[in-house]
Backbone bond lengths (Angstrom), bond angles and torsions (degrees), N, CA, C in turn:
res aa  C-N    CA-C-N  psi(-1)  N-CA   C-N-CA  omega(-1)  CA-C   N-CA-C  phi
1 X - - - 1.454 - - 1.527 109.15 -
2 X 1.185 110.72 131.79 1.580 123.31 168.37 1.460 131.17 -38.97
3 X 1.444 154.71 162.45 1.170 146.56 143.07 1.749 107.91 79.56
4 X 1.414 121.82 -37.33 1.536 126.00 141.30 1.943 115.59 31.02
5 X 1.157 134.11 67.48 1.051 118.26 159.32 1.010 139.22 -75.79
6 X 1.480 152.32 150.89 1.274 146.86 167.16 1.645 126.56 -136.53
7 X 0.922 113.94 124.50 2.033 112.31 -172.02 1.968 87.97 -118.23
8 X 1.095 90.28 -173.05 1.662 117.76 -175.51 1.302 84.19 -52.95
9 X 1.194 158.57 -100.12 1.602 155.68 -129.54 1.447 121.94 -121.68
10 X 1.378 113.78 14.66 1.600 101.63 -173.32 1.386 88.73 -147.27
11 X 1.181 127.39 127.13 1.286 136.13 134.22 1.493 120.33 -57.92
12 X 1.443 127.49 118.45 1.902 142.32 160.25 1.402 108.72 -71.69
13 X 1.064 144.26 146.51 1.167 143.85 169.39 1.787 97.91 -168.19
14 X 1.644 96.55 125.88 1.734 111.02 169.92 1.648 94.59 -40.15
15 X 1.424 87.19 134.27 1.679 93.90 157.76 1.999 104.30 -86.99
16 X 1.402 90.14 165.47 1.553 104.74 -161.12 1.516 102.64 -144.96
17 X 1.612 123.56 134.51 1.832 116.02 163.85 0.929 116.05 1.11
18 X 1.515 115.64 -65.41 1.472 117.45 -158.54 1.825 114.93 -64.48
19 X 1.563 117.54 -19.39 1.493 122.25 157.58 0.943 115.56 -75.73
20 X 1.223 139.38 26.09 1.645 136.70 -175.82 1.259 102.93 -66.69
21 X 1.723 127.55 -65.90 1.111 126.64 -179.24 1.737 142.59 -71.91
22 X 1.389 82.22 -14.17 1.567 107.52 175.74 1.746 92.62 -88.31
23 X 1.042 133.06 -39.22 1.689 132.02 -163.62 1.778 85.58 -80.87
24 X 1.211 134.90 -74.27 1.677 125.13 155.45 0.845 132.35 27.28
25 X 1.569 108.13 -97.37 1.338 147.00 154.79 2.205 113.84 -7.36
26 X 1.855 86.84 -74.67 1.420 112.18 -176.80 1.696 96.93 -62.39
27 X 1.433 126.38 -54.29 1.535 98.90 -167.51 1.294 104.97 -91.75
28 X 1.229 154.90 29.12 1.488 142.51 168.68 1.805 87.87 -112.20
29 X 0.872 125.49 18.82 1.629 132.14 156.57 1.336 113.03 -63.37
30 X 1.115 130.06 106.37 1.593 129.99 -162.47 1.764 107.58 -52.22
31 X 1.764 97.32 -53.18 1.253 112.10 173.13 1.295 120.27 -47.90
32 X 0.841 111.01 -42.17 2.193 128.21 178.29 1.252 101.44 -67.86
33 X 0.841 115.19 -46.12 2.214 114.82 -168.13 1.084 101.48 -85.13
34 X 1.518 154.40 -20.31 1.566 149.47 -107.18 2.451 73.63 -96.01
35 X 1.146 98.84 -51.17 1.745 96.59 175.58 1.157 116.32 -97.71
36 X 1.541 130.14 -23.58 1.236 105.39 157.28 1.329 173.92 -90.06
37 X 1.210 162.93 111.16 1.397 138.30 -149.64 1.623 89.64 107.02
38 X 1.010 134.82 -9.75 1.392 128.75 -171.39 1.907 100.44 86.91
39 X 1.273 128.60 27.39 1.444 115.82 -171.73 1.421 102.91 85.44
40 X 1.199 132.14 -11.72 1.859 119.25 -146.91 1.681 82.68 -87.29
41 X 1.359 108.32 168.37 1.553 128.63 177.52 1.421 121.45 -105.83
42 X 1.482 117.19 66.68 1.647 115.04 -179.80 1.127 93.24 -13.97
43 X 2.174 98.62 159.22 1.167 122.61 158.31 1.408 89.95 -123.41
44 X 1.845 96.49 150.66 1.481 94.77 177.78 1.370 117.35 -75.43
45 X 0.997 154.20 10.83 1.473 145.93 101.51 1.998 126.02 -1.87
46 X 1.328 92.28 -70.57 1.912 109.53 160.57 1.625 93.38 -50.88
47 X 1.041 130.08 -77.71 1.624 122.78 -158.40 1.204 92.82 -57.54
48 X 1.499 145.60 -32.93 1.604 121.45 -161.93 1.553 94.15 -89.05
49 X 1.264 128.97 -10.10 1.244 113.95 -178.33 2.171 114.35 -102.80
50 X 1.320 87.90 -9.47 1.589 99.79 172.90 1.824 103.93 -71.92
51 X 1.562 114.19 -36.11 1.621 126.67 -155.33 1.654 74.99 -86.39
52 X 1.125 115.02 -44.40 1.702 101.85 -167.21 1.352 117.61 -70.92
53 X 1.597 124.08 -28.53 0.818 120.25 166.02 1.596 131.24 -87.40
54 X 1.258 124.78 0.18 1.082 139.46 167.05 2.123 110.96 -78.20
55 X 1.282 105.28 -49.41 1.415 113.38 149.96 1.672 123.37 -33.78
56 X 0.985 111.41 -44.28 1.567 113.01 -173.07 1.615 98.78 -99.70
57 X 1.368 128.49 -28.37 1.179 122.29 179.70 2.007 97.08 -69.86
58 X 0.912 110.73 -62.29 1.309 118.16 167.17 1.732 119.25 -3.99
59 X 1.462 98.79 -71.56 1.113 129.96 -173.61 1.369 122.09 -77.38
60 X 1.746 116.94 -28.51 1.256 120.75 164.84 1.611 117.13 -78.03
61 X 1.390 103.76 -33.97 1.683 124.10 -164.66 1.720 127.49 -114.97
62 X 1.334 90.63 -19.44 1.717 97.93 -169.07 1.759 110.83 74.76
63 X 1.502 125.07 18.78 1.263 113.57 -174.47 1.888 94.51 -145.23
64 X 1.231 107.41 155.96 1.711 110.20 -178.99 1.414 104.96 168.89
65 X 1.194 128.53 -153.27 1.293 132.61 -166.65 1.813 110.77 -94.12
66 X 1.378 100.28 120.23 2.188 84.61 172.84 1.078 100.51 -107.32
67 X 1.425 120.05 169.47 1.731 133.32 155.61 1.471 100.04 -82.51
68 X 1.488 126.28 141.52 1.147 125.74 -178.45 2.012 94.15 -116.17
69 X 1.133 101.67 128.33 1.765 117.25 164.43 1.023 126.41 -122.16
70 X 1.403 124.62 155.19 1.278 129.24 -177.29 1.820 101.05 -70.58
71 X 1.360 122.02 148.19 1.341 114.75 165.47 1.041 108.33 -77.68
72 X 1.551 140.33 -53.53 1.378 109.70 164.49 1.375 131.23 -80.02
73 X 0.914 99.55 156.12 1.735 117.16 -167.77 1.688 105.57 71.19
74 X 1.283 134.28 -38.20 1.422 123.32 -177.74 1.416 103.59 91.51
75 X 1.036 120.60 -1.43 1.912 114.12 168.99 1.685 120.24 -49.84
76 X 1.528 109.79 125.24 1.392 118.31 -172.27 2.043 97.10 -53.26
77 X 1.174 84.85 139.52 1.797 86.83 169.93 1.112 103.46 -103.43
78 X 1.617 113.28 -62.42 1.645 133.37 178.62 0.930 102.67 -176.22
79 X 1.734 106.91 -121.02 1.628 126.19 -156.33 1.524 110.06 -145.67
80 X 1.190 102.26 165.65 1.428 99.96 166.45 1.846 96.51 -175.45
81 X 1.023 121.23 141.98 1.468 125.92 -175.53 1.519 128.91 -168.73
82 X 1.026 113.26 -149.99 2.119 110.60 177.29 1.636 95.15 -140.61
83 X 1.256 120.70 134.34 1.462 125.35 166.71 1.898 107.64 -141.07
84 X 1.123 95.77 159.94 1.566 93.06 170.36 1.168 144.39 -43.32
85 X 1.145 142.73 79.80 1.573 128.78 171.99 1.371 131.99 -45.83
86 X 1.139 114.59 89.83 1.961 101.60 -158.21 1.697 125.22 31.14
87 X 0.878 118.20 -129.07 1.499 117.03 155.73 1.455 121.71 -81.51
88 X 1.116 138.20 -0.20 1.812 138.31 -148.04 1.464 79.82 -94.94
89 X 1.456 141.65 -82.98 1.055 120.10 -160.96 1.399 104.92 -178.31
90 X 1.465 155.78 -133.33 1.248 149.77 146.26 1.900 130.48 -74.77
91 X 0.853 77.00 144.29 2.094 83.63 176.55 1.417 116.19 -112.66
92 X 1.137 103.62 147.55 1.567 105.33 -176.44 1.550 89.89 -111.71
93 X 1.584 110.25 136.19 1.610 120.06 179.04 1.607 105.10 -156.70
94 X 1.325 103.58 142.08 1.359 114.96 -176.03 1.945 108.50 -144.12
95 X 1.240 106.76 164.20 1.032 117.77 -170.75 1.453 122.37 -155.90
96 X 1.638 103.41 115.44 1.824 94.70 175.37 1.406 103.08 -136.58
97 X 1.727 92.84 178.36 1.470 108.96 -161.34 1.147 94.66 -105.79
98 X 1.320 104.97 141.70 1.716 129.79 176.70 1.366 127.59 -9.27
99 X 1.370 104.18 -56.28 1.717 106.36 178.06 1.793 116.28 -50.69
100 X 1.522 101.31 -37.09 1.750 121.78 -155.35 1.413 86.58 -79.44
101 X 1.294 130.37 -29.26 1.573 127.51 176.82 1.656 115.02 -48.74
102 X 1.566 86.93 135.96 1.858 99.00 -174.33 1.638 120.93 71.70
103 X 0.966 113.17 38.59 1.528 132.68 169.08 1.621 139.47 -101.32
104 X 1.661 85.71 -37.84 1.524 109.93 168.12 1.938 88.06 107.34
105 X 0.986 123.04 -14.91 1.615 128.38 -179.23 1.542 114.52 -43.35
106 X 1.710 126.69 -34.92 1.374 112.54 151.90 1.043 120.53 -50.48
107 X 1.356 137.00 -49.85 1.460 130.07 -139.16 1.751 105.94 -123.03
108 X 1.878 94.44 12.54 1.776 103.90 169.48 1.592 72.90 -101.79
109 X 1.466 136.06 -90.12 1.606 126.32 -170.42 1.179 125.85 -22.33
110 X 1.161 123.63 -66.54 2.207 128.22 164.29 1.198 105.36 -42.29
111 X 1.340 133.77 -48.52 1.533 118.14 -174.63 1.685 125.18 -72.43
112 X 1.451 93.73 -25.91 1.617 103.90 178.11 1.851 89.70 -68.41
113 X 1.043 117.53 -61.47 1.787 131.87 -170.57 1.635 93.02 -32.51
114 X 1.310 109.32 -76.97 1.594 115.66 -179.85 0.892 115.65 -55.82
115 X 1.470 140.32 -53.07 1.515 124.61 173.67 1.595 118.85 -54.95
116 X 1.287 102.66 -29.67 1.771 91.00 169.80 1.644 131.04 -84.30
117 X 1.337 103.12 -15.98 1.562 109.74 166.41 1.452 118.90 -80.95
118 X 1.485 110.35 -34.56 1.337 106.23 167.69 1.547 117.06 -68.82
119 X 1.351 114.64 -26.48 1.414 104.97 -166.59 1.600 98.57 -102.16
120 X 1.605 109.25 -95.53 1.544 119.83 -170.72 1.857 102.11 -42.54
121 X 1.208 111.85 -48.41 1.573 94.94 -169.37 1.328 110.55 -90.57
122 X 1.297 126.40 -4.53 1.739 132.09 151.75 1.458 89.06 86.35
123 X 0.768 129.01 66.45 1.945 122.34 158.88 1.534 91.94 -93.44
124 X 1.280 105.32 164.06 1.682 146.94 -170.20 1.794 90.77 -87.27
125 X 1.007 108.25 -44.83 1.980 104.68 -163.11 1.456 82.36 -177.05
126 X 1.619 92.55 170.02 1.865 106.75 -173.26 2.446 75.95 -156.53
127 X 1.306 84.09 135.34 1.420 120.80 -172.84 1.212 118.71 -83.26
128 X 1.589 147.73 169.31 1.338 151.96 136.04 0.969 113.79 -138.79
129 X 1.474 115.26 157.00 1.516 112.82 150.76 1.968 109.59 -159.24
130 X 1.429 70.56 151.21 1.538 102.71 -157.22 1.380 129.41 -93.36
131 X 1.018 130.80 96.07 1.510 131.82 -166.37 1.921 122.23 -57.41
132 X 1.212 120.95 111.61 1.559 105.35 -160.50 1.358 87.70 -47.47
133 X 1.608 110.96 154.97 1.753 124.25 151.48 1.611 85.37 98.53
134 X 1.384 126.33 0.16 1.599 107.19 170.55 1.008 125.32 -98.39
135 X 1.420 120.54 63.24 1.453 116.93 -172.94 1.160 138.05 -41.29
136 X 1.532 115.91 -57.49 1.156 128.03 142.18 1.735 116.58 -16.61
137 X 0.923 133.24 -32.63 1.713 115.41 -176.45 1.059 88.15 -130.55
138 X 1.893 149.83 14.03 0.902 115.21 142.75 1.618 114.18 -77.03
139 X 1.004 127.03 -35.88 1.503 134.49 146.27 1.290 107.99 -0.10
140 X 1.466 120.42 -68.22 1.433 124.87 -126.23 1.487 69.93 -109.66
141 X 1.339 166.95 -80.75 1.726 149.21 -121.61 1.964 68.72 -93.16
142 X 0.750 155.41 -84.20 1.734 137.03 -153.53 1.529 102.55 -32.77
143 X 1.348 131.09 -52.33 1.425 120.66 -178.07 1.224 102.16 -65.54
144 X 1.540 125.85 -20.33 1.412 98.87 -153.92 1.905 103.11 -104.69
145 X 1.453 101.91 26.94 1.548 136.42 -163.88 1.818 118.86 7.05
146 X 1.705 77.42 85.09 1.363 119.06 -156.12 1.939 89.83 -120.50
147 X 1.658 111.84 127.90 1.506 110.43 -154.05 1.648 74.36 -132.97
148 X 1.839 97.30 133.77 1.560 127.83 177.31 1.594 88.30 -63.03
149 X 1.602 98.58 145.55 1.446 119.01 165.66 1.619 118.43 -119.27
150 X 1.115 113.79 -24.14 1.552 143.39 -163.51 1.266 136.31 166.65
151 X 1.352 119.23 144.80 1.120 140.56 162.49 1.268 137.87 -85.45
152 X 1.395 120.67 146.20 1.682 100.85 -151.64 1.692 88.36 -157.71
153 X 1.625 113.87 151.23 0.967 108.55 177.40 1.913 128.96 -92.63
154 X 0.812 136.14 94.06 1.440 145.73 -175.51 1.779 116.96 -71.00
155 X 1.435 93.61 172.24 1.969 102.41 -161.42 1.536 83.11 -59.40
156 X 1.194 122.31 -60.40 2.065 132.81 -158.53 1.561 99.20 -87.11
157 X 1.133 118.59 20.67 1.692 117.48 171.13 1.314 102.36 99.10
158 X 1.333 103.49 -156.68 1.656 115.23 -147.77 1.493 106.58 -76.64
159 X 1.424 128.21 142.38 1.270 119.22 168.55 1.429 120.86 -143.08
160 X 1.571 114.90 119.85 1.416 118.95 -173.44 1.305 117.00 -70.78
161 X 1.572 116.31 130.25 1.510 123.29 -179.60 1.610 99.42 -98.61
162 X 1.440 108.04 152.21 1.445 122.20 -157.88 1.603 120.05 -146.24
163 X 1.121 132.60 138.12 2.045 110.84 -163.59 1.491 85.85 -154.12
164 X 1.574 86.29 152.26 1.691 118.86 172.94 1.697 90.10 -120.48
165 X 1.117 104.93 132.96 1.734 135.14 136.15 1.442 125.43 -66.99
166 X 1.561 121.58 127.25 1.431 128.89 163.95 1.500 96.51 -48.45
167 X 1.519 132.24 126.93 1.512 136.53 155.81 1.241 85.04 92.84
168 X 1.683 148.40 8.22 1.210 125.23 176.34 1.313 118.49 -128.81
């Protein structure tokens, strides 16, 4: 399979149809959503059209949504990927389930994500943004030495946007 990342402990791999229900599953996880989606509760409808559009991003760009697993054993962790930021440019966002918490496994997944958009798929910069009260991922774009640009107001309050540069 194409686009395929791999670091010390996690296998990336494009999500595909066949994760529809397993990708589901992981974000209607109360714990998993608490920042993403704005709180809202995919329908699996939304996930078949997130997998579809990650497919064509794929295919236009070399970048879209992966499933992130442990290499051993292959246990789903979550996600981690690039999606649109309004118009500004791409975001790097990831997502895991409870157990995978406190490992360093966001910010081993986001960094593989960013190092490949900056490099093999040649983006200009790769984006974040950060929900106040998310420590946890403000954490994780600081390791991944990713510098605030602005603040902006969001549905759950304020949220700082944050960017990496190719060479920076």
């Amino acid at each position: 399979m194409k686009h395929v990342l791999t670091t010390d402990r996690l296998e990336l791999r494009p999500v595909t149809a066949a994760d529809r229900e397993a990708l589901h599953a992981h974000w209607t996880d109360p714990e998993v959503r608490r920042f993403l989606f704005d709180g809202e509760v995919l329908t699996a409808g939304q996930v078949a059209e997130a997998i579809a559009a990650s497919e064509r991003d794929f295919a236009a760009r070399a970048c879209g949504l992966w499933l992130v697993r442990e290499r051993a054993g292959g246990a789903l962790a979550g996600t981690a990927g690039l999606r649109p930021l309004e118009d500004l440019g791409l975001e790097v966002t990831y997502s895991l389930s409870p157990p995978f918490w406190g490992y360093g496994y966001a910010t081993e997944a986001a960094r593989a994500v960013v190092e490949h958009a900056l490099g093999p798929a040649g983006l200009p910069e790769v984006l974040a943004e950060v929900d106040e009260g998310n420590a946890a991922s403000l954490a994780v774009v600081k390791r991944l030495g990713m510098t605030a640009f602005e603040t902006v107001p969001g549905l759950l309050g304020p949220m700082t946007r944050f960017r990496r540069t190719a060479g920076g």
